[in-house]
N, C-alpha and C positions, 0 to 999 in steps of 0.2 A: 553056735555063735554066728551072728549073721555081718556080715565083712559090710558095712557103708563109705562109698564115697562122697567124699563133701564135692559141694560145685558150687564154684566161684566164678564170678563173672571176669571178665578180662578187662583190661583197661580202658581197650576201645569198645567192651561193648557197654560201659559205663558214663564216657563218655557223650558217646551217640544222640543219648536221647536229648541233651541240653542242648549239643550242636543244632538240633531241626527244632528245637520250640520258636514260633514266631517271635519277633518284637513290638513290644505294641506300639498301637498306633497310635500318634496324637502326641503333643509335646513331651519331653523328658523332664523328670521334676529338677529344678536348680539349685544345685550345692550351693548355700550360701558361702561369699566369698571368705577367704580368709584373712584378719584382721591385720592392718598395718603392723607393720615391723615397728614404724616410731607414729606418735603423736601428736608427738612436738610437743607436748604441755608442760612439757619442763621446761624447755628452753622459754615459753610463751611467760610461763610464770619468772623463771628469771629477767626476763628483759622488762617484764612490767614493774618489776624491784627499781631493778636497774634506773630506769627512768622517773620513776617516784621518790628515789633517794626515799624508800621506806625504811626506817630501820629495824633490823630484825637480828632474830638471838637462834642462833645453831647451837642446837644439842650433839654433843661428840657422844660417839659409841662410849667412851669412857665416863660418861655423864657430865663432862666439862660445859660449861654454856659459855659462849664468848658472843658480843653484841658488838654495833654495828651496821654499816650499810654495802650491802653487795657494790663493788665496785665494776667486777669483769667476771666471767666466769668461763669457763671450755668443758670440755666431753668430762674431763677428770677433777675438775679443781676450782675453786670459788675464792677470788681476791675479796676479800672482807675490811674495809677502811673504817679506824677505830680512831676517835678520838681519845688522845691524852694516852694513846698507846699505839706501839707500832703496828703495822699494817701485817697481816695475815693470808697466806696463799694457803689453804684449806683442802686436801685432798677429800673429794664425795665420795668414799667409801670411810670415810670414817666420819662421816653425817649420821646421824642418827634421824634428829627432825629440826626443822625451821618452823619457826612464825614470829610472825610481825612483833616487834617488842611492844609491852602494853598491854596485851593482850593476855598475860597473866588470870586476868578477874574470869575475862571470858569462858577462860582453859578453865574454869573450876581450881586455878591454884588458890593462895592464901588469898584471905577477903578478912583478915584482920581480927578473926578471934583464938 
């Protein structure tokens, strides 16, 4: 039986050879940056509600729709002023979706047959 040593290189001498390769010459290619944290286009779309007095219909996670015009909103919560009903402080996690009321036909809902 013939007795074989294995042979392994050591840490530095594996190292080594990455330490001496040059770097090349001539610009470094550029990481495109990383994308805003906010967008703002919520807030953008809120305040353009806001100022059109548009009226629009929030679908709640629970399938509720309540209609209305955004009256104020913050980071958490959208005041919704209702005629012929009282006013509404709306937590946005329990939004599902908005749009403009009327817009029904648009969305493909009912069209009357």
């Amino acid at each position: 039986m013939v007795n074989r040593k294995l042979f392994r290189p050591t840490l530095t001498e594996v190292k080594e050879p990455y330490s001496n390769r040059p770097h090349p010459a001539g610009p470094q290619p550029h990481k495109k940056p990383a994308p805003p944290e906010q967008t703002h286009a919520e807030n953008f779309y809120w305040i353009k509600q806001m100022q059109a007095r548009t009226p629009v219909v929030i679908v709640l996670t629970d399938g509720e729709t309540l209609h209305g015009v955004i009256e104020w909103y913050d980071r958490d919560c959208i005041k919704l002023t209702r005629s012929g009903s009282p006013n509404l402080l709306i937590y946005k996690q329990v939004v599902k979706y908005v749009y403009k009321d009327g817009e029904e036909a648009a969305l493909g809902g009912s069209n009357g047959q």
